[in-house]
N, C-alpha and C positions, 0 to 999 in steps of 0.2 A: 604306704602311699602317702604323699604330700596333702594336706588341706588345704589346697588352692581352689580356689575358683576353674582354672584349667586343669587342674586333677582332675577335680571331681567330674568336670566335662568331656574328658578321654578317657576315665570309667564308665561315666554312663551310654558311651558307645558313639561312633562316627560319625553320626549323625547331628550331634552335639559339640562337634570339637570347632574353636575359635568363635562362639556364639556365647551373647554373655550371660548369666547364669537370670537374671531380669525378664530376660527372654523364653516364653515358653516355647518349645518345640511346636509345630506344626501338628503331629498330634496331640498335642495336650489339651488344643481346646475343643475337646469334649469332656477330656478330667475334668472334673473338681476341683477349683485352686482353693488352695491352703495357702494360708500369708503367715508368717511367724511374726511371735507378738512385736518387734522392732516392726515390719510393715504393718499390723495394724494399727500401731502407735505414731506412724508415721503417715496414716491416711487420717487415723482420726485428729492428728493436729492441723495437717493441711484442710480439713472440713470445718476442724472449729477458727481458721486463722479466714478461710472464708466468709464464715457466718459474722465472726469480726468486722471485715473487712464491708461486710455489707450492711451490716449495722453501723459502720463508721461514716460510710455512705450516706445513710437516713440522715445520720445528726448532722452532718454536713449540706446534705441540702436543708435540712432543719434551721441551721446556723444563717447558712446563704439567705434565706425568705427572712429571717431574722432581720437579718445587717438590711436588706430590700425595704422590707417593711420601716425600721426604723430610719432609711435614708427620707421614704415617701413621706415619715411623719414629720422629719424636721424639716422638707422642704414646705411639706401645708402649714406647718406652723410661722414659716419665714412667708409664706403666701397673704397667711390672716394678718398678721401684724403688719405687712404695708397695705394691702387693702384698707386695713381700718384706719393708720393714720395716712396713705397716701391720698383717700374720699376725703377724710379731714380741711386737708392740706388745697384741695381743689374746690372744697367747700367754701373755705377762708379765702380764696382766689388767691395762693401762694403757688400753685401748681395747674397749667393747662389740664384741661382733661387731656386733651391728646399726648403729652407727658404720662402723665399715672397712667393710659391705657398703653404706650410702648412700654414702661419700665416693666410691668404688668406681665404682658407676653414676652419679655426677657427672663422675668424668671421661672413662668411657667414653662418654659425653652429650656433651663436650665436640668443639668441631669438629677435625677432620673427623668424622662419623661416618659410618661404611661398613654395610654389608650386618654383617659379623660383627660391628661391635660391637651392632646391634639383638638380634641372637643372642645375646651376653653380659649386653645390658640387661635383655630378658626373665628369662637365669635368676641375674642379681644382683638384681632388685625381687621372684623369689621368695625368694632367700635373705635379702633385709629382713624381710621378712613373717615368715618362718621363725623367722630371732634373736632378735625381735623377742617371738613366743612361747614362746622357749624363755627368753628372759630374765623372761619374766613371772611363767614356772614352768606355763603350757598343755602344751607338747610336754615329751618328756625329751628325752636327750642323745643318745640312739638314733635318736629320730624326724629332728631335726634332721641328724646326720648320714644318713639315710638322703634325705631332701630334698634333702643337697648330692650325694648320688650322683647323683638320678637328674636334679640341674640339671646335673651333669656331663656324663651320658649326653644327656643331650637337647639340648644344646648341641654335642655332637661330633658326634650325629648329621645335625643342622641345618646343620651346619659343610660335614661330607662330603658334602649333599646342594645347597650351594649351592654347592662346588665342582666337582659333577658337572654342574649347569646349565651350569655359567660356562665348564668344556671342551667343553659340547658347543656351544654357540655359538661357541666358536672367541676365546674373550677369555682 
């Protein structure tokens, strides 16, 4: 007799013939399957090409909060550096406030933008608004600064309140 795959399945009797050998018969599962060592070499590499596979996973979101993180840090750092010399600049009376407080929420606008910077957008488009009327000559100098207190205050508050979310979900 032939060692085929179909030999050997019209040996093993009629019930088996054109069925491919992959295939257990209808009674078989209550045997016992036996796997010859090509199938368990062939299960255990599709186990470890998963376990791969999902450890490639890890370092790749790993990678992702990486590249995330490092985007956030060099846009805070392009944040601080016009902060510091755009106050300068308004200081010196080279630049309106209501200038430094648009460019300001343009780049806080700019991507990425996270949770805190919607917090800082809301209280730099009131401090536009604000400058805006104190350059008009609407508000005085007292109003205006009291405005930026309480965009301060309501910003810190906003702040600590969406930090407290963010630990109690465990992020």
């Amino acid at each position: 007799m032939a060692h085929t795959p179909h030999a050997r399945d019209a040996a093993a009797g009629p019930e088996l013939v054109g069925r491919s050998t992959m295939t257990p018969p209808a009674s078989a599962s209550a045997q016992t399957e036996t796997h010859s060592p090509v199938q368990r070499a062939v299960r255990s590499s599709v186990a470890a090409l998963c376990m791969l596979f999902a450890g490639c996973a890890g370092i790749q979101q790993h990678e992702v909060h990486q590249q995330q993180k490092q985007a956030f840090d060099t846009k805070g750092e392009r944040l601080h550096a016009y902060m510091t010399s755009g106050k300068a600049a308004v200081d010196a009376g080279q630049t309106k406030q209501s200038t430094y407080y648009a460019k300001l929420y343009n780049l806080l606008n700019e991507p990425p933008v996270g949770p805190v910077d919607r917090i800082y957008m809301r209280g730099t488009a009131r401090m536009v608004q604000a400058s805006r009327q104190y350059e008009a000559g609407t508000i005085t100098r007292q109003q205006l600064d009291a405005t930026r207190r309480d965009v301060n205050v309501a910003a810190q508050e906003e702040t600590a309140q969406l930090q407290a979310r963010e630990q109690a979900q465990g992020k």
